[in-house]
C-alpha positions as CSV (number, residue, x, y, z in Angstrom):
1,X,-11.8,-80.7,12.2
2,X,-8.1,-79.8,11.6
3,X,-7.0,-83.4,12.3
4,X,-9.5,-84.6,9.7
5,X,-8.2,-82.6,6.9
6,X,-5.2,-83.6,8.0
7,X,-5.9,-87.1,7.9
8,X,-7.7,-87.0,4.7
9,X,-4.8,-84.9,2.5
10,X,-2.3,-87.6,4.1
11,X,-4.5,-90.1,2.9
12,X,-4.6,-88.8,-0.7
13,X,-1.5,-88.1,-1.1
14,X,1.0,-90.4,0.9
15,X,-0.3,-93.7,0.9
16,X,2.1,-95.7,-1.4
17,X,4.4,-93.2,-1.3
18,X,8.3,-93.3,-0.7
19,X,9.1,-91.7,2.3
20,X,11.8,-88.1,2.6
21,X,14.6,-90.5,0.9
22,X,17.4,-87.7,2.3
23,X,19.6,-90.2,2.0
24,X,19.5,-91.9,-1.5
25,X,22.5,-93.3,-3.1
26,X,22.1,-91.2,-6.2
27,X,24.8,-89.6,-8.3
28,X,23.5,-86.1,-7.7
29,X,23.1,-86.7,-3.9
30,X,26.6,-88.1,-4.3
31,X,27.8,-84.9,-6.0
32,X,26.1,-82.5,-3.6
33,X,27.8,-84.2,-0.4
34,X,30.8,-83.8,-2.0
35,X,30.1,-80.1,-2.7
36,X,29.5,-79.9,1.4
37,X,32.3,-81.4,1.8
38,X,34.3,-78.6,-0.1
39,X,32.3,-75.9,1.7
40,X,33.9,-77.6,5.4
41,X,35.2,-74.4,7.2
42,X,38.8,-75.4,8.7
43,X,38.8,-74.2,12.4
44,X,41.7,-72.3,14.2
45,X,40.6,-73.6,17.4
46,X,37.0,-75.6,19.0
47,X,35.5,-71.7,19.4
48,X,35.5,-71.2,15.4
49,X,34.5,-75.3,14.7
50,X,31.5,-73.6,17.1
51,X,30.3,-70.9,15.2
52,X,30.5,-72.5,12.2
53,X,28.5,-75.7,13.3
54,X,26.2,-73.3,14.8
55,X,25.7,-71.2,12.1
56,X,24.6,-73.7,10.0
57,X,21.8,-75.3,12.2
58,X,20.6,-71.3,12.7
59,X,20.6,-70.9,8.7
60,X,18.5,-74.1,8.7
61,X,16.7,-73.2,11.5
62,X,15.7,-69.6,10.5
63,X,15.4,-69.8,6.7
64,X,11.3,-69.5,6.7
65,X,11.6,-66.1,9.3
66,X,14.7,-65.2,6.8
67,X,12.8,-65.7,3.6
68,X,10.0,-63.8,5.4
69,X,12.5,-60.7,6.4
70,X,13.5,-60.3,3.1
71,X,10.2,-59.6,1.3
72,X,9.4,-57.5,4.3
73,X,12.8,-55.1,3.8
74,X,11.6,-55.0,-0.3
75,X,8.7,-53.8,0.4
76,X,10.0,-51.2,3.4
77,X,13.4,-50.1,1.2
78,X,11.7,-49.7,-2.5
79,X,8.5,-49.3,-2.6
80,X,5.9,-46.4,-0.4
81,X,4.8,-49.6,1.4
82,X,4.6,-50.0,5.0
83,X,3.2,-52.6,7.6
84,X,-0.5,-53.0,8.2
85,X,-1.3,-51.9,5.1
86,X,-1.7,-53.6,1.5
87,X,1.2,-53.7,-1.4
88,X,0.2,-55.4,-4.8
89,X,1.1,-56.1,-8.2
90,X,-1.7,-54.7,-10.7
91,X,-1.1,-57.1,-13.5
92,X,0.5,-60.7,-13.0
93,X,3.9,-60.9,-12.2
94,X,7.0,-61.3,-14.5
95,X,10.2,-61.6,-13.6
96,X,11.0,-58.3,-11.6
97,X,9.3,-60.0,-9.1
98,X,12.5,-62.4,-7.1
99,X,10.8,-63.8,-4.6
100,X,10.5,-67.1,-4.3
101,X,8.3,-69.4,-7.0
102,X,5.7,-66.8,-7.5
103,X,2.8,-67.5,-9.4
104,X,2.4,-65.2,-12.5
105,X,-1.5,-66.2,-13.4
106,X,-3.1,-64.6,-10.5
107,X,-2.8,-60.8,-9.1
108,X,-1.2,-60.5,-5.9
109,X,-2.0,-59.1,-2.9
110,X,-0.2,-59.6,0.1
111,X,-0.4,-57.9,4.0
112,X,2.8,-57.4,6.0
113,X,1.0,-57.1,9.6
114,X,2.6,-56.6,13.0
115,X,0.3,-56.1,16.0
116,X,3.3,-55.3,18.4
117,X,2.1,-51.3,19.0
118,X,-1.6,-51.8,17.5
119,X,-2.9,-54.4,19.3
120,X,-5.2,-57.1,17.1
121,X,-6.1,-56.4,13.2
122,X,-8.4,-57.3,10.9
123,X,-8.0,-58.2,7.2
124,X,-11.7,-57.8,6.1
125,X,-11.8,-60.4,3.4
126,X,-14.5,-59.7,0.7
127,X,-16.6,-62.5,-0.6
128,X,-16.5,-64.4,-3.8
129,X,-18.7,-62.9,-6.5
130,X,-19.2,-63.3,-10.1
131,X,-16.1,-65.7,-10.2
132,X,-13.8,-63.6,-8.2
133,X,-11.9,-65.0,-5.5
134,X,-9.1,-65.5,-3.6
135,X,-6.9,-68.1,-2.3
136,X,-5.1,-66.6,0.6
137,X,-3.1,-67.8,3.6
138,X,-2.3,-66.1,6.7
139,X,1.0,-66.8,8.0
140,X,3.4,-66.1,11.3
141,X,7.0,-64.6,11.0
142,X,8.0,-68.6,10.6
143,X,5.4,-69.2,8.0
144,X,3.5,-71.5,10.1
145,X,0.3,-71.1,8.7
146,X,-2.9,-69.4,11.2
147,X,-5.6,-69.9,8.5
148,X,-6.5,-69.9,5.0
149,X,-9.0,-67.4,3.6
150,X,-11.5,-67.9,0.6
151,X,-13.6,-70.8,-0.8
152,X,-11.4,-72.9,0.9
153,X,-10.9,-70.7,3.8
154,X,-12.7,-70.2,7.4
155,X,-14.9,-67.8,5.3
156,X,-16.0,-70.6,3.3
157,X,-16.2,-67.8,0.2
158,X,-18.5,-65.8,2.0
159,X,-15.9,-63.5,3.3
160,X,-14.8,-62.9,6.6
161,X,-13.2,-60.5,8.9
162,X,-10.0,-62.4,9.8
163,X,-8.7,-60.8,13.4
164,X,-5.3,-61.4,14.4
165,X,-4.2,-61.2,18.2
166,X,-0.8,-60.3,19.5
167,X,1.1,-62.8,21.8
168,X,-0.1,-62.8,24.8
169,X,-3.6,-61.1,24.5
170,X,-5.9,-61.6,27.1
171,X,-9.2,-59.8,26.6
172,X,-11.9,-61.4,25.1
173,X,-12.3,-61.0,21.2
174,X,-15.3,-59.2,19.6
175,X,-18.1,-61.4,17.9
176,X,-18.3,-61.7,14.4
177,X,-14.5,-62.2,13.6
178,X,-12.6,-65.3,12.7
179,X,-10.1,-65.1,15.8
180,X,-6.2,-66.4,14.6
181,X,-4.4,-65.9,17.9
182,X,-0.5,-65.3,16.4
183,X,2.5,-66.6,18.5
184,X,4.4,-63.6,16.7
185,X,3.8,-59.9,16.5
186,X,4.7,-60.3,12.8
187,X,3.5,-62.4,10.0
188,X,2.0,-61.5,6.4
189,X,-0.9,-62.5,4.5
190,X,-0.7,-64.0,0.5
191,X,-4.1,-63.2,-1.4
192,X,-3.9,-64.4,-4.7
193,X,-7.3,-62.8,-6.7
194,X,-7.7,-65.8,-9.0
195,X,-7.9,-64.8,-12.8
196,X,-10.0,-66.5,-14.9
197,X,-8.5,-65.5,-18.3
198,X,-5.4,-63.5,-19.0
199,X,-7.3,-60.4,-20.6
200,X,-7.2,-57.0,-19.4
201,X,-10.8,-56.8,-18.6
202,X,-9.9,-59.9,-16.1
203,X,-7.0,-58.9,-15.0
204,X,-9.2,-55.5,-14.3
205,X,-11.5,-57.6,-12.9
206,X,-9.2,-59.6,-10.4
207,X,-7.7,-56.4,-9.3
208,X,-10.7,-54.2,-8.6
209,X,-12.4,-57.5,-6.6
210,X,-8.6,-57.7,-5.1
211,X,-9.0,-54.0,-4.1
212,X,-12.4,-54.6,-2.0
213,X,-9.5,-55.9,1.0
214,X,-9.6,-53.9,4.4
215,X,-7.0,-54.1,7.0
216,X,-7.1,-51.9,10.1
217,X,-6.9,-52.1,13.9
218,X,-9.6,-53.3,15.6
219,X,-9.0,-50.1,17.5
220,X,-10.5,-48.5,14.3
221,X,-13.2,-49.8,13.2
222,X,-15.1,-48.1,11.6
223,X,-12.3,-46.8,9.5
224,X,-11.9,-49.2,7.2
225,X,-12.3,-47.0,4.0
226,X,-8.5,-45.7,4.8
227,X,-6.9,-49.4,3.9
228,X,-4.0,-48.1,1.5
229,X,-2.8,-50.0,-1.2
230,X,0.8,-49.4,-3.4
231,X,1.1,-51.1,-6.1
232,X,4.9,-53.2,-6.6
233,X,4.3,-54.0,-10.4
234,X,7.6,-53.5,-12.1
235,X,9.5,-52.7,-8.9
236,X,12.5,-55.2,-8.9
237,X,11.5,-56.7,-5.6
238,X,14.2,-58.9,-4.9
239,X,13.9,-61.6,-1.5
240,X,16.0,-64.3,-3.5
241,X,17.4,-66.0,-0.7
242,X,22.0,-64.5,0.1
243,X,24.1,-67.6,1.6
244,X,26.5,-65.7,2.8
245,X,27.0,-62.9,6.0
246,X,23.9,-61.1,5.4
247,X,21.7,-63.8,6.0
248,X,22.3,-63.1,9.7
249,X,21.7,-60.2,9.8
250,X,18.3,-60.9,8.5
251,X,18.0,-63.3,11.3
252,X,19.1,-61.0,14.1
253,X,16.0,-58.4,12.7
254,X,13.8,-61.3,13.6
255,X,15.2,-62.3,16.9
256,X,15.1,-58.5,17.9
257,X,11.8,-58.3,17.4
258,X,9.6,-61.4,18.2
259,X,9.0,-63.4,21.5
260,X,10.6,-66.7,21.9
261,X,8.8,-69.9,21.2
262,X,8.7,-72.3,23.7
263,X,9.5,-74.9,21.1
264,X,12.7,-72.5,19.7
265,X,13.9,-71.7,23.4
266,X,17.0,-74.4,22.2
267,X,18.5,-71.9,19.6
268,X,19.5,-69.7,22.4
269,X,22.3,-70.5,23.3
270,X,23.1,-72.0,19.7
271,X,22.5,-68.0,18.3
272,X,24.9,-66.4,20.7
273,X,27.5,-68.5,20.3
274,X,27.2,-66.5,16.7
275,X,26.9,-63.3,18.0
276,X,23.2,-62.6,18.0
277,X,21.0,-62.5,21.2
278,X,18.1,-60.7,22.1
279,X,18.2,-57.0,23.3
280,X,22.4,-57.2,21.7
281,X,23.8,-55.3,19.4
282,X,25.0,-58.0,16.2
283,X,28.7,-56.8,14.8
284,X,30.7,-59.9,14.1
285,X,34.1,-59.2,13.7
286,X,36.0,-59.5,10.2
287,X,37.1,-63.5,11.3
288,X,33.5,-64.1,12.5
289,X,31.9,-63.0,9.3
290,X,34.2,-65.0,7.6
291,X,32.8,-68.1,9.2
292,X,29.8,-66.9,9.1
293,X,29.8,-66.6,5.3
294,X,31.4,-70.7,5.4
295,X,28.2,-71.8,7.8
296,X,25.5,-70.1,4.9
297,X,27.3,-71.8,2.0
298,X,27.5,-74.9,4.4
299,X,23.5,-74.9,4.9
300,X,23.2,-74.0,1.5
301,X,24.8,-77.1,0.4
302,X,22.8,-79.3,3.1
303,X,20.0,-77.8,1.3
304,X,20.9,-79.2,-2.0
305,X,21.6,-82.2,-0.6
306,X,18.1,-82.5,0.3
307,X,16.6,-81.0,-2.5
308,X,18.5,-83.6,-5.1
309,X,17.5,-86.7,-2.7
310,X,14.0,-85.9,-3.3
311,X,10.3,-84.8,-1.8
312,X,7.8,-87.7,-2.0
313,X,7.0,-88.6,-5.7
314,X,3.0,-88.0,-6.3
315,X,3.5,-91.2,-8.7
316,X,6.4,-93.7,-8.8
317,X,6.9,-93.5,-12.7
318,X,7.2,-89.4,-12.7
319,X,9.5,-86.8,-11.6
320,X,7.2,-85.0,-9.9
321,X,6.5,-84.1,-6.7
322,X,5.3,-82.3,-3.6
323,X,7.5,-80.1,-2.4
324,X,6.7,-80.4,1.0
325,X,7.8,-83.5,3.1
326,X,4.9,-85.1,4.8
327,X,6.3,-84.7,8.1
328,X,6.0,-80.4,7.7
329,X,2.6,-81.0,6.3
330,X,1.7,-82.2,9.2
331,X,3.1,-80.1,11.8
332,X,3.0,-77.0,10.0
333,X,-1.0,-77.6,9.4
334,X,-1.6,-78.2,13.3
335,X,0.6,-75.7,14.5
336,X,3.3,-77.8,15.9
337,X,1.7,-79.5,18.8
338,X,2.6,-82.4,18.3
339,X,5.0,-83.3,20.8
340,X,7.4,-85.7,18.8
341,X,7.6,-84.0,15.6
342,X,9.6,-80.9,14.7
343,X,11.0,-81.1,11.3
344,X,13.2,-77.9,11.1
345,X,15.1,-79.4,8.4
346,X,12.6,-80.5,6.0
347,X,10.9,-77.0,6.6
348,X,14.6,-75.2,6.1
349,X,13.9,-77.1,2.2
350,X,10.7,-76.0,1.7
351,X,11.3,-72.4,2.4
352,X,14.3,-72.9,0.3
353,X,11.9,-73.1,-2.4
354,X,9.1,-71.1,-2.4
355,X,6.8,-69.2,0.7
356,X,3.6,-69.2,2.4
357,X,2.5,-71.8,4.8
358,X,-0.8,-73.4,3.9
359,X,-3.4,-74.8,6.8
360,X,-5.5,-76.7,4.2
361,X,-3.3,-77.9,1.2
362,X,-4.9,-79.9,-1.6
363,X,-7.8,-77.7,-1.3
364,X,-7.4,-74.6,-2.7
365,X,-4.2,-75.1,-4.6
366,X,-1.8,-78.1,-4.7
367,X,1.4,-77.8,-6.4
368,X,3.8,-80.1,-8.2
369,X,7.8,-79.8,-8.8
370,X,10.0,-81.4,-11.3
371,X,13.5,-80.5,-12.3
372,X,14.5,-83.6,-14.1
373,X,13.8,-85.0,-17.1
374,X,12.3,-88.4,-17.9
375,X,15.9,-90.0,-18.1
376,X,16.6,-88.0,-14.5
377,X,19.1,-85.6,-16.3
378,X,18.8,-82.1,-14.4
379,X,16.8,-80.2,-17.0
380,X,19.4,-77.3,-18.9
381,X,18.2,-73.9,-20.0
382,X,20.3,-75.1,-23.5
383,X,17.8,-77.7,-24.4
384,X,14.3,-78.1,-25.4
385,X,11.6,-79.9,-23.7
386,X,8.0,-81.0,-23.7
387,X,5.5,-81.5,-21.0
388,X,2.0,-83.3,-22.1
389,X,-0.5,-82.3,-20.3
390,X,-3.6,-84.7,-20.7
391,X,-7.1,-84.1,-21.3
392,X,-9.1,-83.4,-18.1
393,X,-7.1,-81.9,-15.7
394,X,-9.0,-82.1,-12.1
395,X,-9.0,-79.0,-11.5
396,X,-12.4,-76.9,-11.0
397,X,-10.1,-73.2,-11.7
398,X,-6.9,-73.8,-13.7
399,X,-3.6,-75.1,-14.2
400,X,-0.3,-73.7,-15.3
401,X,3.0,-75.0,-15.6
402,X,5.6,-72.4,-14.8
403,X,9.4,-72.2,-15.1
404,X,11.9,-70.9,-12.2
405,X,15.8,-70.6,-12.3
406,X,17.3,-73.6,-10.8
407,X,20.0,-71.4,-9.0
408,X,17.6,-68.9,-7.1
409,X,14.2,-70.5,-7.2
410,X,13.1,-67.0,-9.0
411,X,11.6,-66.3,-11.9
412,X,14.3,-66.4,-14.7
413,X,15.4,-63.1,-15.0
414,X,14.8,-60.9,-18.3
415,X,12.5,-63.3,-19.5
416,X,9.3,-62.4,-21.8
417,X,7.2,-65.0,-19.8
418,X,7.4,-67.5,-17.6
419,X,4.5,-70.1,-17.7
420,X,1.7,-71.8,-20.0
421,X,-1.7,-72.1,-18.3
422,X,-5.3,-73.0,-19.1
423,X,-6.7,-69.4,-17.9
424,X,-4.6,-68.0,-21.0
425,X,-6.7,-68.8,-24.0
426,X,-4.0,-68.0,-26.4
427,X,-2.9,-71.7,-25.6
428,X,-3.0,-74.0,-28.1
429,X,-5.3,-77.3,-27.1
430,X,-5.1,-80.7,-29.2
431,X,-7.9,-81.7,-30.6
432,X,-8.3,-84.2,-27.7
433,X,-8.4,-81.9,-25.4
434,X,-4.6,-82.2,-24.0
435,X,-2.2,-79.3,-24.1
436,X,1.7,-79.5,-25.1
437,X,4.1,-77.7,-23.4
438,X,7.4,-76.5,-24.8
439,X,10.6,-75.6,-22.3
440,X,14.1,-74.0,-24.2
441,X,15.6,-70.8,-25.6
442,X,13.7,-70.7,-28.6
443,X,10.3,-71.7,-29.9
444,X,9.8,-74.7,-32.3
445,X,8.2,-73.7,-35.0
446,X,4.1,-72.7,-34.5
447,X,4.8,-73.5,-30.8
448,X,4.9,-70.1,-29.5
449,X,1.9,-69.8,-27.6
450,X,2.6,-72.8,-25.5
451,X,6.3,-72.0,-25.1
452,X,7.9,-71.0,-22.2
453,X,11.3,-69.6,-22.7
454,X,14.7,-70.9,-20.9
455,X,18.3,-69.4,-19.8
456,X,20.9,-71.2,-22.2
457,X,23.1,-70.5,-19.6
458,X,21.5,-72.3,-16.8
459,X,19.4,-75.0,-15.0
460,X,15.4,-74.6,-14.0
461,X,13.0,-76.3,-12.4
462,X,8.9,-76.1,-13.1
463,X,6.3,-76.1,-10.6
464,X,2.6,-77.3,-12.3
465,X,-0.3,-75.7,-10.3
466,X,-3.6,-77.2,-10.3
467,X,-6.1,-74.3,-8.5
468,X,-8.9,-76.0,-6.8
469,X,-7.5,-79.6,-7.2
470,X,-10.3,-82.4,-8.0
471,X,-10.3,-86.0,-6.9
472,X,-8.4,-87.8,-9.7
473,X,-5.2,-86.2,-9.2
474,X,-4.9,-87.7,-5.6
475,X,-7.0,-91.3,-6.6
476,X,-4.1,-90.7,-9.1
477,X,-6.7,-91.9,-12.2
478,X,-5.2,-88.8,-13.8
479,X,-1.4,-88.9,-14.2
480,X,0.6,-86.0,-15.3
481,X,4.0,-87.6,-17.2
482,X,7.7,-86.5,-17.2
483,X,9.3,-83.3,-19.0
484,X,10.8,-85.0,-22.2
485,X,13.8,-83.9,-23.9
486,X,13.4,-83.8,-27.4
């Protein structure tokens, strides 16, 4: 069944497509490898050229269990939160939330679990009702995705006690559970409790259904009425992604704490030539976080690199795009087995961007990027855009269209809003049915309810979510054009 899903969202969306294109001869590819080139640490001897080469393949290598560590510590260091329980935001989020392209028209719930000294857990997931539901994934420290939960989940909508077994187990699971066997102790789960309007009796209504979640060991069940929940709303809860020192450190948390995967067994060697190895204390020197702090810039400007060449265009005459190469699609959705494919890099860029690994994408939620403009200028915080948005949009929930700095991949800080979508009915619709959206520092004139504001100061990017995606998006009979300038 997996390899059918597969098969069928490859389908959809790949055929006739350009391929990863890391290496188009563009002018901003051009720039960016020049930037690299910049960012070249100059070695005293072969022993620093080491660290620093290694360094950068561990950033790339490590970015999706780094980009995990760092919502983990926000939620440990400033909130009550703790593992194995639940932390959410009660309304949707604005921009105190940093992590990574969040979606502000839904409520939030998310589950840091680690089964290290509980043994398995269950995330009770209630069933849809009255239009509540959720689009959730269930993830490993790496983000590789166990299953998706919901309608277009295992459950099916019909909820679903979702059990998660530590490395290693060995006894027979319980009946009645939908079994994810995890490959690390630690992982999270991202429950988005879908809103169908941007009231407060729905956003009551998306968090009371939200609230129906139960996580506890299977150890005690039974117990399930104890599930405790904090709630993160206004906490600045910042995992924004540091390219420098610190994003080691981060690393070394993981390695400390999770098994090693077969497939990974090559970065040991590659991490202690940087200092970090399992059961090892980590304290680089002053010289060796100096490189260190080179090697993050370094895969930070790889990154770019990547990120300006392009993900695979869902149309040839638009900008935008999946943000997910179709290689990590792949692997990610089948677990890695496949035994010629491992696309660290193309996964480094996608966690770059945004989190959550999803098993079944194109079902519950597909999402589209775009940071250039028709004429494929980078889009500037200084000038004002629109985005048409035809009639029809194939998509049985909502859409939105949603603004993110350029620089962090966060919501714009200090911001009033960040996004337009169809569940807000303070949007203005055209009489035939299409919607306009307007990007810039300031409003035109009677626009203000489909105007998303911008950083004069700086660059963004907008990702356009279509929740419960419909057929002519991906037979491409509905086309969604370029951001124009105006």
């Amino acid at each position: 069944m997996k390899r059918i899903i597969f098969n069928l969202v490859a389908t959809l969306f790949f055929i006739g497509v350009l391929p990863a294109g890391y290496a188009q001869n563009n002018e901003s590819s051009t720039n960016k490898l020049s930037d690299l080139s910049k960012t070249t640490f100059k070695p005293a001897d072969i022993k620093e050229q080491l660290i620093y080469q290694r360094g950068i393949e561990a950033a790339i290598w490590g970015l999706p269990a780094v980009n995990y560590e760092l919502m983990l510590q926000e939620m440990l260091n400033k909130t009550s939160g703790k593992q194995n329980e639940i932390i959410y935001w009660s309304r949707p989020v604005d921009w105190h939330n940093q992590t990574l392209t969040p979606n502000p028209d839904a409520i939030y719930f998310m589950v840091f679990f680690n089964t290290k000294n509980v043994g398995p857990l269950v995330i009770d997931v209630p069933p849809a009702d009255g239009g509540s539901s959720f689009a959730g994934n269930i993830d490993n420290v790496f983000q590789m995705p166990l299953e998706d939960a919901g309608p277009y989940g295992a459950d099916k909508g019909k909820g679903g006690k979702y059990l998660i077994l530590p490395p290693g187990y060995k006894q027979k699971a319980p009946v009645g559970y939908i079994v994810l066997p995890a490959d690390t102790y630690e992982g999270y789960a991202l429950l988005r409790s879908n809103l169908l309007s941007h009231s407060d009796a729905d956003i009551t209504k998306a968090r009371n259904y939200g609230k129906r979640l139960k996580v506890y060991p299977l150890s005690k069940a039974g117990q399930e009425d104890k599930t405790k929940f904090t709630d993160a709303n206004g906490v600045l809860y910042d995992a924004t992604i540091q390219y420098d020192a610190t994003f080691f450190q981060s690393l070394n948390r993981i390695i400390q704490g999770q098994p090693w995967l077969t497939r990974d067994k090559g970065m040991i060697d590659q991490l202690k030539a940087i200092g970090i190895e399992k059961g090892k204390p980590f304290n680089p020197d002053t010289r060796t976080t100096d490189i260190l702090n080179a090697a993050a810039k370094g895969a930070l400007a790889y990154i770019e690199v990547m990120y300006d060449a392009g993900f695979p265009r869902l149309n040839p005459d638009a900008h935008w795009a999946i943000p997910a190469m179709p290689d990590l699609i792949k692997a990610g959705s089948s677990g890695y087995i496949e035994t010629d494919m491992y696309p660290v890099d193309a996964r480094g860029l996608t966690y770059a961007l945004g989190y959550v690994g999803i098993k079944r994408l194109g079902t519950a939620q597909i999402y589209l990027i775009s940071g250039k403009d028709k004429e494929s200028n980078a889009l500037s915080g200084a000038e004002t855009y629109r985005l048409h948005v035809p009639a029809n949009v194939p998509t049985k929930q909502y859409w939105s269209a949603t603004v993110y700095d350029r620089a962090t991949h966060a919501l714009i800080k200090n911001l009033s809003r960040a996004s337009c979508a169809s569940n807000d009915k303070a949007v203005q619709v055209n009489n035939d049915g299409s919607v306009d959206v307007y990007f810039g520092p300031k409003a035109p004139a009677g626009k203000e309810a489909n105007w998303i504001p911008t950083n004069p100061d700086g660059k963004f990017e907008v990702l356009f979510r279509l929740y419960g995606p419909e057929k002519p998006l991906f037979e491409k009979t509905w086309k969604l054009g370029d951001i124009v300038k105006l």
